[in-house]
Phi, psi and omega in degrees: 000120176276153196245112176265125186295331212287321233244057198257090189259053173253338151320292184283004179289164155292113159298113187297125217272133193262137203281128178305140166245167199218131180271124178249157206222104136018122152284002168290311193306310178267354172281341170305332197275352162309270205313343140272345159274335137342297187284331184292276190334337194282326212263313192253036108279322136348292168316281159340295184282333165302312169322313173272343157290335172288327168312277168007285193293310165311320187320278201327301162328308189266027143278336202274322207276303171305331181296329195283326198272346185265343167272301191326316182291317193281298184298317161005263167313352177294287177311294165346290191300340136325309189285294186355310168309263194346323177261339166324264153358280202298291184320292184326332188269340174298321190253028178279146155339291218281348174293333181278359178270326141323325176245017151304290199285326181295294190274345191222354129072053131305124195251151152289153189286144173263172186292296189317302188292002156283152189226143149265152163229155192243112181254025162318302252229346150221160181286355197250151166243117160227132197275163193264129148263133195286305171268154148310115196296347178268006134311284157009310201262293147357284187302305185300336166276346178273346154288323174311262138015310167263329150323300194287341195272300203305000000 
């Protein structure tokens, strides 16, 4: 066979064709690739439930822990309201009438007016009250320089 260099038509011949092999698949073969998608499906569903079972349990924790901090609070708050009553009380007893008549006469050795020491005026018959003055206002004057004056001696 002459080779025309210019020319290489063995480049263009058809390469005798090479046979594909073909996997025929079994049922064992295809019941293993089931059986592995099983176990996937299996495996992240598991997962899933576990995952929501620890949320569950956790939730339950911080529900149980608010619920313990929300009675705590409520006797708290009982108490507090309790006391309250209680200076509630006290205050009242403290600013009652007869304790302040009482710590009049005890502490400041106040007296009650007997019925003589009240005076009535009877203001029907004018609109003026007039009262009399006994001393002179130049006696006033007086006095106060002769007090004064005995200051400056002593």
């Amino acid at each position: 066979m002459a080779t025309n260099t210019a020319y290489d038509i063995d480049r263009f011949e058809s390469a005798p064709r090479r046979e594909r092999i073909r996997v025929i698949r079994t049922g064992d073969e295809l019941r293993a690739a089931a059986d592995r998608k099983f176990v996937k499906q299996l495996v992240a569903l598991t997962v899933v439930v576990v995952v929501l079972a620890v949320y569950t349990v956790y939730s339950n924790m911080l529900l149980t822990k608010t619920k313990s901090m929300i009675e705590k609070k409520n006797s708290e708050l009982v108490e507090i309201q309790s006391e309250n009553v209680f200076l509630d009380y006290q205050i009242e007893s403290m600013v009652s009438l007869k304790r302040a008549e009482e710590y009049a006469e005890n502490e400041l050795g106040l007296i009650k007016l007997s019925p003589a020491q009240i005076e009535y005026v009877n203001l029907e018959n004018s609109n003026k009250i007039v009262a009399e003055d006994t001393e002179s206002p130049q006696l006033n004057v007086s006095s106060f320089l002769s007090t004064v004056i005995q200051f400056f001696e002593n």
